[in-house]
FIKOLZA-1660 file (N, C-alpha, C; in steps of 0.1 Angstrom, whole numbers, plus 5000, padded with zeros to 4 digits):
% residues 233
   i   px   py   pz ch aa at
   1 5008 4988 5000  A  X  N
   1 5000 5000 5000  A  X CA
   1 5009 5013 5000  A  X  C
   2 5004 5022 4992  A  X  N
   2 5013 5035 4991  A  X CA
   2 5010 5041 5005  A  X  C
   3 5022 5049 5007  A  X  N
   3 5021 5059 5019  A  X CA
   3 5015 5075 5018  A  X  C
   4 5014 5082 5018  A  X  N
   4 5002 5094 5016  A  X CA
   4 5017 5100 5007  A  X  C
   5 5027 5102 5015  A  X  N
   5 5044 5112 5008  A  X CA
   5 5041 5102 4991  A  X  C
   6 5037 5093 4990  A  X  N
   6 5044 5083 4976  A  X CA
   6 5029 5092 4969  A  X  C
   7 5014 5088 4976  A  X  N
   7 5002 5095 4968  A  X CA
   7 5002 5108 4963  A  X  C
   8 5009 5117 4972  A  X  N
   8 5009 5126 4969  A  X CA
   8 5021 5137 4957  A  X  C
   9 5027 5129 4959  A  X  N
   9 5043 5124 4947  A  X CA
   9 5033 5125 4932  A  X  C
  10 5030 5110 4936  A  X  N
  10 5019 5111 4920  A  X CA
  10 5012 5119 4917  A  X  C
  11 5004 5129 4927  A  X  N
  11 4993 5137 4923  A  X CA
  11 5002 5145 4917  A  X  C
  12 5017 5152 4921  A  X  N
  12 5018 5166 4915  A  X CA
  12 5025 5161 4899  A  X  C
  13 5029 5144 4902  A  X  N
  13 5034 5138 4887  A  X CA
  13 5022 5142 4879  A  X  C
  14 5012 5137 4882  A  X  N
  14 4999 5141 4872  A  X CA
  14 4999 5157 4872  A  X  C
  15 4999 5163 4880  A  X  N
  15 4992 5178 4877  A  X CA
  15 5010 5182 4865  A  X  C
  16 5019 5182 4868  A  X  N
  16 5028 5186 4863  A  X CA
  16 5024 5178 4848  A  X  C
  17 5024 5168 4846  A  X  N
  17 5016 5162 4831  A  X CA
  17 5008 5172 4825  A  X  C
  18 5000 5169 4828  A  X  N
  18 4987 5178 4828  A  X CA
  18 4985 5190 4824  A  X  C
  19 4999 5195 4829  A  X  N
  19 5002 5212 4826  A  X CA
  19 5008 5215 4817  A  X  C
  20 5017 5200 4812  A  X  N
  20 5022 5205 4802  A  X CA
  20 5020 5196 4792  A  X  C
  21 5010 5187 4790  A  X  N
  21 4999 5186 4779  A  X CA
  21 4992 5197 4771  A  X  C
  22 4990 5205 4780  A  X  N
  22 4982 5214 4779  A  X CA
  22 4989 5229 4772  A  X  C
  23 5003 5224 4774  A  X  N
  23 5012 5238 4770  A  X CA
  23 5014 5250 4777  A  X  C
  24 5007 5246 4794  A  X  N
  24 5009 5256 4801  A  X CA
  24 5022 5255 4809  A  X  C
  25 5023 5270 4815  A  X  N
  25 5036 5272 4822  A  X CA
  25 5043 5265 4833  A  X  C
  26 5049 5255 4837  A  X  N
  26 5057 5247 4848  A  X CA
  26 5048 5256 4859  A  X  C
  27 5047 5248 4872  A  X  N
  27 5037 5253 4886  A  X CA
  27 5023 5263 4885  A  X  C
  28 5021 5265 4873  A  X  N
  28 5008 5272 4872  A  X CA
  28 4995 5270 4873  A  X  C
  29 4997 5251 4884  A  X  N
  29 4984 5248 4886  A  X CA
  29 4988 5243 4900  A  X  C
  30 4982 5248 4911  A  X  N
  30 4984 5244 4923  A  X CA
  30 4977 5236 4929  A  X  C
  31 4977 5226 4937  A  X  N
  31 4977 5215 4945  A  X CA
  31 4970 5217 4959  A  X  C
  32 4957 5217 4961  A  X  N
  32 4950 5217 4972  A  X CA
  32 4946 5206 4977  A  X  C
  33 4952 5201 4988  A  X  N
  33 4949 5184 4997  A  X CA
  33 4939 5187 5005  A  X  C
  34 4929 5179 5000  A  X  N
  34 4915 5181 5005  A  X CA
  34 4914 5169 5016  A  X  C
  35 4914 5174 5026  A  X  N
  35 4918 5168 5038  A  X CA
  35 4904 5161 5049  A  X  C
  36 4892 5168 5041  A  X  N
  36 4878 5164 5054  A  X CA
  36 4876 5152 5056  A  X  C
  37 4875 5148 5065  A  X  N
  37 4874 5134 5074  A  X CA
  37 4884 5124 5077  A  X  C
  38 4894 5134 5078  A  X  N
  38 4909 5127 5080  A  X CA
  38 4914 5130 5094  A  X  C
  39 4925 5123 5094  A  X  N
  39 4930 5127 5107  A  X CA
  39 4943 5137 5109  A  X  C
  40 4941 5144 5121  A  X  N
  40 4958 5153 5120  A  X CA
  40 4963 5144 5115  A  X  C
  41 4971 5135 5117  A  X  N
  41 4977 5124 5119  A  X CA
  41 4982 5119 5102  A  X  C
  42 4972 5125 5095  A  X  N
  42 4980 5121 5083  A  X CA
  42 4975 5136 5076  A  X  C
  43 4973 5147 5081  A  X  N
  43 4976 5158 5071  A  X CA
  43 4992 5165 5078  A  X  C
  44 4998 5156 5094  A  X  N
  44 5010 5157 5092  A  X CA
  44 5023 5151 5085  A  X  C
  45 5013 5138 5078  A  X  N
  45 5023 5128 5067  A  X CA
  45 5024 5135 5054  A  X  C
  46 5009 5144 5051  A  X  N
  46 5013 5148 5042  A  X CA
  46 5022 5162 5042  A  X  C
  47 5020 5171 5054  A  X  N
  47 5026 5187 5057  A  X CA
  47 5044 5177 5054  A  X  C
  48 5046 5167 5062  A  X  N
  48 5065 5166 5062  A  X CA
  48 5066 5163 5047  A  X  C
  49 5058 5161 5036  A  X  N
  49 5063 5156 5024  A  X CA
  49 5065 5170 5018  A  X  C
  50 5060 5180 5024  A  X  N
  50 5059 5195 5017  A  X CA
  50 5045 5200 5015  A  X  C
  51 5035 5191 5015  A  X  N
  51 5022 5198 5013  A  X CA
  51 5019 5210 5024  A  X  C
  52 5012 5221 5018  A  X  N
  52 5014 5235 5026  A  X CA
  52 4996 5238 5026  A  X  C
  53 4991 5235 5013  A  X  N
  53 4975 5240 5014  A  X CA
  53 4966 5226 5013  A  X  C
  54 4959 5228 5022  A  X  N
  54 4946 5224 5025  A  X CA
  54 4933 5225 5028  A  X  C
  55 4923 5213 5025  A  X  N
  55 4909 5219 5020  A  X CA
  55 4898 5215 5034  A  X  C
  56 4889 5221 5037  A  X  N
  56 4885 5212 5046  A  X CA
  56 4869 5216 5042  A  X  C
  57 4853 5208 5043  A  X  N
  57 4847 5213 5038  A  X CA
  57 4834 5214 5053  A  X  C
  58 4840 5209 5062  A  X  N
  58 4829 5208 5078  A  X CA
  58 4837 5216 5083  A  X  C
  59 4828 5226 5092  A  X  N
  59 4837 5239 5097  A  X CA
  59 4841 5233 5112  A  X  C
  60 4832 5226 5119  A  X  N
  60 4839 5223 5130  A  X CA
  60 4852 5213 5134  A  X  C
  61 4854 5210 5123  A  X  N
  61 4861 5194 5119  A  X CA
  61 4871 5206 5117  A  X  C
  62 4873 5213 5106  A  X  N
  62 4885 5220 5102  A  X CA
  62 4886 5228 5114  A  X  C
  63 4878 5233 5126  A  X  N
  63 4887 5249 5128  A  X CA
  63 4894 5236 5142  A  X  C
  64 4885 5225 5142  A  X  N
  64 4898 5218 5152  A  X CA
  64 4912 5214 5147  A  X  C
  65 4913 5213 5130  A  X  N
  65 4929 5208 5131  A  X CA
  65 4933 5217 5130  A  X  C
  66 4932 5229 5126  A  X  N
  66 4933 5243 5129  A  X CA
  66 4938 5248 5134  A  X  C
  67 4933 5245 5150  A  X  N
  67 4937 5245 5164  A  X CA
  67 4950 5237 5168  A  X  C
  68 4945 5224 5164  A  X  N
  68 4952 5213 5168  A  X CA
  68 4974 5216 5162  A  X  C
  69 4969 5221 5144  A  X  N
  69 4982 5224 5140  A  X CA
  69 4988 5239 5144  A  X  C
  70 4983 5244 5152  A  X  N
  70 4987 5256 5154  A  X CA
  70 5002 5263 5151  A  X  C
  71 5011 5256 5157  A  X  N
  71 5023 5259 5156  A  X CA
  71 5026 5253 5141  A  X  C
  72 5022 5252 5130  A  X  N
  72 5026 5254 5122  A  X CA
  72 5027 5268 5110  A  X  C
  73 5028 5273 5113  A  X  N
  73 5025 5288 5110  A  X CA
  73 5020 5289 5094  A  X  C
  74 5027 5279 5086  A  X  N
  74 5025 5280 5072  A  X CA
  74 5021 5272 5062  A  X  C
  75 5014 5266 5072  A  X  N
  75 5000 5262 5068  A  X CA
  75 4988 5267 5062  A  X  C
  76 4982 5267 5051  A  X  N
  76 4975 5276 5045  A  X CA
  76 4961 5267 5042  A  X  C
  77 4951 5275 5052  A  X  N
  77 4935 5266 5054  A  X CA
  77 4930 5269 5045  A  X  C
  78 4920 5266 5039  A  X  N
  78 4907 5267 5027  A  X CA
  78 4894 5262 5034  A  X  C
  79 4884 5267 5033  A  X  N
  79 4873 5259 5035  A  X CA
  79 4864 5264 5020  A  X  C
  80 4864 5247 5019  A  X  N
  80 4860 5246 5003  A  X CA
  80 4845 5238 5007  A  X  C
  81 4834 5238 5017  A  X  N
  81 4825 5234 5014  A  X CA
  81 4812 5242 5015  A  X  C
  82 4799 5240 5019  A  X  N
  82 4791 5250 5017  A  X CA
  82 4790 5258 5029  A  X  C
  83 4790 5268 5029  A  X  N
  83 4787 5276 5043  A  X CA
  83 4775 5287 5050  A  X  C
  84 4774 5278 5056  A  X  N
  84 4758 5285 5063  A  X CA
  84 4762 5301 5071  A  X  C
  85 4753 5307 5071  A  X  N
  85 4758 5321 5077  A  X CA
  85 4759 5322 5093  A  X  C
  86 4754 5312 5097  A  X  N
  86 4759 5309 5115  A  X CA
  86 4771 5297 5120  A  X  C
  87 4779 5301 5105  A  X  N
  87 4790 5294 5110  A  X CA
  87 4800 5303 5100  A  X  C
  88 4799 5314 5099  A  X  N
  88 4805 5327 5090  A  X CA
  88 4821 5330 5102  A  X  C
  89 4811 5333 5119  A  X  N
  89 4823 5337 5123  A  X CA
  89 4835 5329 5121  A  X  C
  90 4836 5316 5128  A  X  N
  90 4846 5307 5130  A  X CA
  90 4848 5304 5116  A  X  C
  91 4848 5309 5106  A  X  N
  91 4854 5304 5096  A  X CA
  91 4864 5318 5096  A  X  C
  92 4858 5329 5094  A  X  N
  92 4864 5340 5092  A  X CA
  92 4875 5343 5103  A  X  C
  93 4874 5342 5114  A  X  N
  93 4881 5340 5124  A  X CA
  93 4897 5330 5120  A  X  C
  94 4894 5317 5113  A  X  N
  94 4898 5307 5113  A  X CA
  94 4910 5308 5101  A  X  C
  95 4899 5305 5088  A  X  N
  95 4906 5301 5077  A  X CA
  95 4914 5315 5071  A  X  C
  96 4922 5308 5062  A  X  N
  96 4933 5313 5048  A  X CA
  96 4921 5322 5037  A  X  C
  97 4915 5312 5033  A  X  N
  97 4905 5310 5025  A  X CA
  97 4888 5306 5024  A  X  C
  98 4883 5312 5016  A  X  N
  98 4869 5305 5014  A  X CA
  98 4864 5305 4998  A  X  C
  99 4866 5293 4998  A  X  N
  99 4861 5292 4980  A  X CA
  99 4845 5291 4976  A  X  C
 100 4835 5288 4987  A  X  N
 100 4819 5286 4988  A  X CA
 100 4814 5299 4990  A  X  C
 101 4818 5309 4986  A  X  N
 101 4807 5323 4986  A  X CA
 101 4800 5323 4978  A  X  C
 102 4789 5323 4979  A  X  N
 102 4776 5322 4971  A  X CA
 102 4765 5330 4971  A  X  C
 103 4769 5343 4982  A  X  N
 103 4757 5352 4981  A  X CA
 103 4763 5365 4990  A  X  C
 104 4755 5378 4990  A  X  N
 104 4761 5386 4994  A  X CA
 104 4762 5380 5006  A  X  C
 105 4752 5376 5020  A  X  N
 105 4747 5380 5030  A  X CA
 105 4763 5371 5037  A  X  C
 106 4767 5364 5031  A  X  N
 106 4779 5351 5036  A  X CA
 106 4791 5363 5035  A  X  C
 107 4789 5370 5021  A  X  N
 107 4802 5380 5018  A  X CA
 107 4804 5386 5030  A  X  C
 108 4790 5392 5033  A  X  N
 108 4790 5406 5044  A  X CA
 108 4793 5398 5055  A  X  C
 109 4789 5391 5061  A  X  N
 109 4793 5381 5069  A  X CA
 109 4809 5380 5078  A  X  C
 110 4818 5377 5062  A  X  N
 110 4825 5375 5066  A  X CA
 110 4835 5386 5066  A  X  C
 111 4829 5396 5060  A  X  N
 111 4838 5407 5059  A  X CA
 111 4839 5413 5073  A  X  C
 112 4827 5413 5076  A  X  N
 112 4825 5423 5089  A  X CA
 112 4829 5410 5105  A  X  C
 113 4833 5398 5098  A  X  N
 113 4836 5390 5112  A  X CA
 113 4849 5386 5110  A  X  C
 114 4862 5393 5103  A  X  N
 114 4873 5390 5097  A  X CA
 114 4875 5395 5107  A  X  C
 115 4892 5393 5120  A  X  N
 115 4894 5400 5130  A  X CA
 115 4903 5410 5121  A  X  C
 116 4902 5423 5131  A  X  N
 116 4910 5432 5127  A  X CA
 116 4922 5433 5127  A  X  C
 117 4929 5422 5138  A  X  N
 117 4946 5418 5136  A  X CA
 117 4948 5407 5121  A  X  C
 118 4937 5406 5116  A  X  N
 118 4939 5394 5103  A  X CA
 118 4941 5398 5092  A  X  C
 119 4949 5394 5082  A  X  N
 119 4954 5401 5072  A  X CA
 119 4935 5399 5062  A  X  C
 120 4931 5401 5052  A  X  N
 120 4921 5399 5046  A  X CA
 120 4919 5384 5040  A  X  C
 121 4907 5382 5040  A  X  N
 121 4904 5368 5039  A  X CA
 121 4902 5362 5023  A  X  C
 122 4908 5358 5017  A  X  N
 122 4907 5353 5004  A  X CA
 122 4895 5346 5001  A  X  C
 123 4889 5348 4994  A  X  N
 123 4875 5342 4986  A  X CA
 123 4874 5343 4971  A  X  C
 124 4866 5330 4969  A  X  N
 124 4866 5326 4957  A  X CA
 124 4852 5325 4957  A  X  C
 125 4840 5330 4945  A  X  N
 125 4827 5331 4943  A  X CA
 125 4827 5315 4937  A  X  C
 126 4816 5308 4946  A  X  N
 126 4809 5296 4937  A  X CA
 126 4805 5301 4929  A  X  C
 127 4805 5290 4917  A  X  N
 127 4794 5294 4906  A  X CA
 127 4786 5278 4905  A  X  C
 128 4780 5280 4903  A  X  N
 128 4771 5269 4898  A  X CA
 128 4765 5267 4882  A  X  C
 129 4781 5262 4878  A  X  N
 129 4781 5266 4863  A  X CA
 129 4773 5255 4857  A  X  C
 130 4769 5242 4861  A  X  N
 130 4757 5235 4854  A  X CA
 130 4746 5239 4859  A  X  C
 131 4741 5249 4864  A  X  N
 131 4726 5253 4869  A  X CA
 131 4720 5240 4878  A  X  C
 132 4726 5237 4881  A  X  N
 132 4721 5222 4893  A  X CA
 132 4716 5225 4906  A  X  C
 133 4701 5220 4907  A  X  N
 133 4697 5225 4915  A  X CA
 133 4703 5219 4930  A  X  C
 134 4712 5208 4925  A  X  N
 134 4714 5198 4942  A  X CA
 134 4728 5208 4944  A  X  C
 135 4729 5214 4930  A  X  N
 135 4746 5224 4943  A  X CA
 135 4746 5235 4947  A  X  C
 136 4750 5239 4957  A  X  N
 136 4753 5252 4960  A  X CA
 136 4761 5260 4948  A  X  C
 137 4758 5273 4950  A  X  N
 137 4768 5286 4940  A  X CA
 137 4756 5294 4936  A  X  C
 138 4768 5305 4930  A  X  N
 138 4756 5317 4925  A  X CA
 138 4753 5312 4906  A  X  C
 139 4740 5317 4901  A  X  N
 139 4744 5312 4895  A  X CA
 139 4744 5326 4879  A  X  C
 140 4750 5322 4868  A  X  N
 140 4757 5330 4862  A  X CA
 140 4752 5343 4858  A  X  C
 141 4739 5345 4858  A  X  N
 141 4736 5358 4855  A  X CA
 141 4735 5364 4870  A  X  C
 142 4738 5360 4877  A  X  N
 142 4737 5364 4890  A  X CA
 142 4756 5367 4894  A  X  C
 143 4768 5363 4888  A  X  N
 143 4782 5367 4896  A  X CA
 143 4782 5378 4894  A  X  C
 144 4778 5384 4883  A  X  N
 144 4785 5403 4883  A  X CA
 144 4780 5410 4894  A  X  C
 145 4772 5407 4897  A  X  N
 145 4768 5420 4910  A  X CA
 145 4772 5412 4922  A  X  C
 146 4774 5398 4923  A  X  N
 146 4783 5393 4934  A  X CA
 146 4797 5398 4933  A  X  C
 147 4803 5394 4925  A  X  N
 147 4816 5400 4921  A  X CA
 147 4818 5417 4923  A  X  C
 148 4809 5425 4923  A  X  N
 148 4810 5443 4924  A  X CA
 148 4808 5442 4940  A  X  C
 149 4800 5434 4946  A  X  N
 149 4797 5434 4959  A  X CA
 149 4810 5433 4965  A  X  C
 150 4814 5418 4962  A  X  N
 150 4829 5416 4973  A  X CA
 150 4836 5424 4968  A  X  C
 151 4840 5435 4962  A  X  N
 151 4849 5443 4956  A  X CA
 151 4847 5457 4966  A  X  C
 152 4842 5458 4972  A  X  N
 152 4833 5470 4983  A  X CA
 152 4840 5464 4996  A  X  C
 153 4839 5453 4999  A  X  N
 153 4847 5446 5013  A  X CA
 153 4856 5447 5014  A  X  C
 154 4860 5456 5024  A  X  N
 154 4874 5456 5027  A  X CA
 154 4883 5445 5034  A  X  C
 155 4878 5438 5041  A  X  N
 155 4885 5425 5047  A  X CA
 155 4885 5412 5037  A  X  C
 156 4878 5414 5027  A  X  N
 156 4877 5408 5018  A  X CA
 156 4887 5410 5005  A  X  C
 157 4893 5395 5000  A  X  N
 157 4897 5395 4987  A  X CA
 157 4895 5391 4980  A  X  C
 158 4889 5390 4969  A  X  N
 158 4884 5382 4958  A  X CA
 158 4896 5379 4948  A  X  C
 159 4896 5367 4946  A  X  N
 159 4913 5357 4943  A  X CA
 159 4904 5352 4931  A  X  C
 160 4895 5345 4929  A  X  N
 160 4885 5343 4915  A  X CA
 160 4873 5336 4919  A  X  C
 161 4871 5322 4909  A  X  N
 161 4859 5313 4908  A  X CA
 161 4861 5300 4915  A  X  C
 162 4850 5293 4919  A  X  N
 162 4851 5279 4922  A  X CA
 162 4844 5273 4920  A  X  C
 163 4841 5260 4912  A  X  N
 163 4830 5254 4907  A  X CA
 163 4831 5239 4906  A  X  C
 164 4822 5227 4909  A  X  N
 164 4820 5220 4904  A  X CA
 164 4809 5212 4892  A  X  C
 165 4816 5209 4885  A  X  N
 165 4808 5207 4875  A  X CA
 165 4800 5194 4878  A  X  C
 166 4794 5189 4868  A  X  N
 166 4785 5177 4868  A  X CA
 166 4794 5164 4867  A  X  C
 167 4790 5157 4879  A  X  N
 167 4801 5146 4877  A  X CA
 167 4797 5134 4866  A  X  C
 168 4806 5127 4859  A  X  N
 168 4803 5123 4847  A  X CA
 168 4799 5121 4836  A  X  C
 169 4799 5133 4830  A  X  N
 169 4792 5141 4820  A  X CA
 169 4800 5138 4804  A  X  C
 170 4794 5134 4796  A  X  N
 170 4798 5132 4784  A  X CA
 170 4812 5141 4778  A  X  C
 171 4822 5136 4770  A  X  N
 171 4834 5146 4769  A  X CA
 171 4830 5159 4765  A  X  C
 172 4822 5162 4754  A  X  N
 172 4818 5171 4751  A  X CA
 172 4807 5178 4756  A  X  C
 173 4798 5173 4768  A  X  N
 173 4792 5182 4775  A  X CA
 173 4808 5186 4791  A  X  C
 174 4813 5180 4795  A  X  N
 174 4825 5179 4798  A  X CA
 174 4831 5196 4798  A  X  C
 175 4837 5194 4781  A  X  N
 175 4844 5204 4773  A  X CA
 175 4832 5216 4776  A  X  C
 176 4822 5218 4771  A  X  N
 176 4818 5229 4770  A  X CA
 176 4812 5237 4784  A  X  C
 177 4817 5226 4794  A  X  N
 177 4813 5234 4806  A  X CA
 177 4821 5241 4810  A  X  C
 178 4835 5231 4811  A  X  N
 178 4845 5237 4816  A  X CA
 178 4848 5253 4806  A  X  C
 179 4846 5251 4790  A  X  N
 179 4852 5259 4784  A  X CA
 179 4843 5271 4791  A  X  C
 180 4829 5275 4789  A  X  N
 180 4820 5285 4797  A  X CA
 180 4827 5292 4813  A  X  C
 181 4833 5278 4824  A  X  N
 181 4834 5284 4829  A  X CA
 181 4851 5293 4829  A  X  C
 182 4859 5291 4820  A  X  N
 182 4870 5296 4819  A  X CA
 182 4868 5311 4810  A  X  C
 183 4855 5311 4801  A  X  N
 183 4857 5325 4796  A  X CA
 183 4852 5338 4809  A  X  C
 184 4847 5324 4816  A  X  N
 184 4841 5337 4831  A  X CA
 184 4853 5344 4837  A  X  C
 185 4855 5334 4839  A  X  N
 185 4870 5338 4848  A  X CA
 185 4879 5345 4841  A  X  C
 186 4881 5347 4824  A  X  N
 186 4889 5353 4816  A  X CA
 186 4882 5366 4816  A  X  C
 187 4873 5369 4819  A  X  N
 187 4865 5380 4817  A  X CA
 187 4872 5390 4826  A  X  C
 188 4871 5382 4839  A  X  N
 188 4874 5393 4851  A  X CA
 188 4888 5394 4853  A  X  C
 189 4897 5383 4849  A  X  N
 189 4908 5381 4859  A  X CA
 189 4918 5389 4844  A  X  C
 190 4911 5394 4834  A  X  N
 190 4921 5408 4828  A  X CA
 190 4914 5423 4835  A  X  C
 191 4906 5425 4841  A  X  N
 191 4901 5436 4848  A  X CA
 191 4901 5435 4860  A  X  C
 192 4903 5428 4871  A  X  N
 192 4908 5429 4886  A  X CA
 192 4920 5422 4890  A  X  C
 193 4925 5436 4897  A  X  N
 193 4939 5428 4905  A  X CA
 193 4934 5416 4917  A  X  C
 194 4945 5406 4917  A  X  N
 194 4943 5399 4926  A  X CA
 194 4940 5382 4921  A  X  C
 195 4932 5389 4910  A  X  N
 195 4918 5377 4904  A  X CA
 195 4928 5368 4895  A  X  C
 196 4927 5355 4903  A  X  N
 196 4939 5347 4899  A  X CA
 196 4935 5334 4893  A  X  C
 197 4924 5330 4902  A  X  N
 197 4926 5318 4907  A  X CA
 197 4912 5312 4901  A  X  C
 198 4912 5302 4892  A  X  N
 198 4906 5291 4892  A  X CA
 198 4903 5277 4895  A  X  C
 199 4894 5277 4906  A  X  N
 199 4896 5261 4915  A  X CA
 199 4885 5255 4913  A  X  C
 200 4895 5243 4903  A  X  N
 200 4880 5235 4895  A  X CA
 200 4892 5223 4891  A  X  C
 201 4884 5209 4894  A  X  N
 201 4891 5199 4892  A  X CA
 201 4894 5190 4901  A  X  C
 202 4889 5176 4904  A  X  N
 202 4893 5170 4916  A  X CA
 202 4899 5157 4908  A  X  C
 203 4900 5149 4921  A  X  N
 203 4905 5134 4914  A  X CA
 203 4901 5128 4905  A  X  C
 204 4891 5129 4898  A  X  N
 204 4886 5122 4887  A  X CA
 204 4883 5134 4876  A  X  C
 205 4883 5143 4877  A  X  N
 205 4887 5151 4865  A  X CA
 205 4895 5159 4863  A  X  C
 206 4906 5163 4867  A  X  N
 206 4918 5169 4871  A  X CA
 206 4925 5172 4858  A  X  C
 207 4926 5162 4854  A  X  N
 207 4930 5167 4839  A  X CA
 207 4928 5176 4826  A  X  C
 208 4912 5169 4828  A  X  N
 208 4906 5182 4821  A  X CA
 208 4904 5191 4823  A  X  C
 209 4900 5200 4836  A  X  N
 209 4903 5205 4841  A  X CA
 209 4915 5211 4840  A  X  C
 210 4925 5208 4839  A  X  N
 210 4940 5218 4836  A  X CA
 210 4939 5219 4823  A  X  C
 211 4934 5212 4815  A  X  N
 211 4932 5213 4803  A  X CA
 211 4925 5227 4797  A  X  C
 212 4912 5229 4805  A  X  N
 212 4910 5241 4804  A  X CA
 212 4910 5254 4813  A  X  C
 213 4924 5256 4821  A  X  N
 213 4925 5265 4824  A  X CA
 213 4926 5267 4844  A  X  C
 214 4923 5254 4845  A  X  N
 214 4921 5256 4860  A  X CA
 214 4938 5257 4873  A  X  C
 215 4933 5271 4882  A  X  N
 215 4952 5270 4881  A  X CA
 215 4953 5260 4898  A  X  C
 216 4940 5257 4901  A  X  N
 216 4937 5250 4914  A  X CA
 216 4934 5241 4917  A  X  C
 217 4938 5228 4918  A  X  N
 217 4928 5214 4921  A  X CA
 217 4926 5209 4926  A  X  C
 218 4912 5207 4936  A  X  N
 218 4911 5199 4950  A  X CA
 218 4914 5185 4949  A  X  C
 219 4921 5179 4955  A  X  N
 219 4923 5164 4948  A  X CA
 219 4923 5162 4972  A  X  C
 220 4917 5147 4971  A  X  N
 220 4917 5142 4983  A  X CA
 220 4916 5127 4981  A  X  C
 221 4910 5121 4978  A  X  N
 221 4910 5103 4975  A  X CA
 221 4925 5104 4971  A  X  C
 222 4929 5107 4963  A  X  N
 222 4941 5100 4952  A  X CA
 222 4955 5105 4966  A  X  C
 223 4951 5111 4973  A  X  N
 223 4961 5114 4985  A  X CA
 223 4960 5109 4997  A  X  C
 224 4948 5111 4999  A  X  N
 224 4946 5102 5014  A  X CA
 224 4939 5086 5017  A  X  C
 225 4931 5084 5002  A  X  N
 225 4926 5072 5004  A  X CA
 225 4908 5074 5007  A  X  C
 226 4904 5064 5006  A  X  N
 226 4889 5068 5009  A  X CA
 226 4886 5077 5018  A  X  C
 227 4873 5084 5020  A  X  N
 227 4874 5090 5030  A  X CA
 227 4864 5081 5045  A  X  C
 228 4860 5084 5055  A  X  N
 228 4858 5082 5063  A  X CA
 228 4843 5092 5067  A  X  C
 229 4830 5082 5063  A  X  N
 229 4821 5091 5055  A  X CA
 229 4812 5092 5077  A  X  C
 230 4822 5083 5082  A  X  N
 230 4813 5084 5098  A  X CA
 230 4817 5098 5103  A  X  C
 231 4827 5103 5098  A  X  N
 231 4828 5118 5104  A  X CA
 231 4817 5129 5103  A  X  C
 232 4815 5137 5109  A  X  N
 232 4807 5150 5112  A  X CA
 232 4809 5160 5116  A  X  C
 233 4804 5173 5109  A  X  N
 233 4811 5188 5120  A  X CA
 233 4795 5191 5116  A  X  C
% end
């Protein structure tokens, strides 16, 4: 059995593939170890191999390893799942990041519950680029005035998009989702500073995904192994 240091080896072997299948630039797709329902215990197997960012998508689950890794200083949190607005503080308090913003009232939320010793909180607008009703995100004729909103928040940063697409979807329904959601992000990210980041792509589509443009990819099975679906926050 691989060790999480050997899983994690492969993942950036694939993303580094990937990138340059694609004819993009060496490191210009970054590596997010999605870590929910794991133990400290092996996001310190993966921190000694070099892994630095991680994903967590239960807010009480993450702000414990949180806690727990404290003395690690350079450690960089994400909470990539959906977030209710009575769990705004401790994330804003907490995390690096928030990739699930999905509406103003979460923005204002966290703007105004960001501590004042905290540098600003990075956020990435869901989109809900297949209009699916079972996901969370805003959906597309709806980002420009989310996007003008968080641009008013001062403790706020808007870094880009986050989306998941439909899982197993024909190549070319596939292709033209992904392609839609990359002219979004091409739209803004030549008119705002900051606007970087596209985080779209997990273990089972990752590729395509880099393929079209994504510079971020949650990957967690292919690193940690199944997850452990008895956990809860």
């Amino acid at each position: 059995m691989q060790t999480i240091a050997e899983r994690l080896q492969c993942a950036r072997k694939g993303i580094e593939q990937a990138t340059a299948d694609a004819h993009r630039p060496p490191n210009s797709v970054q590596l997010l170890a999605v870590s929910k329902t794991k133990p400290v215990s092996d996001i310190m197997e993966a921190y000694e191999a070099g892994q630095r960012m991680f994903g967590e998508n239960y807010v009480q689950e993450g702000v414990e390893k949180i806690q727990q890794l404290a003395h690690l200083g350079d450690i960089e949190w994400h909470m990539i799942g959906p977030l209710q607005s009575n769990k705004t503080k401790v994330v804003a308090e907490h995390f690096d990041w928030v990739h699930s913003v999905d509406r103003e009232k979460i923005a204002r939320r966290l703007n105004e519950q960001r501590p004042h010793y905290a540098a600003p909180l990075n956020v990435c607008i869901q989109v809900n680029i297949d209009n699916e009703d079972s996901k969370s995100g805003v959906t597309l004729p709806n980002v420009d005035a989310l996007v003008h909103f968080i641009g008013t928040q001062p403790k706020l940063v808007l870094r880009g998009f986050m989306a998941i697409p439909k899982a197993n979807p024909d190549p070319e329904e596939q292709h033209n989702t992904l392609t839609k959601l990359k002219e979004l992000f091409d739209h803004y990210h030549t008119s705002l500073s900051n606007f970087d980041t596209l985080s779209v792509g997990m273990s089972s589509d990752m590729t395509q995904a880099i393929a079209h443009g994504s510079t971020m990819v949650r990957v967690g099975t292919a690193i940690f192994g199944e997850r452990d679906y008895g956990t809860s926050a």
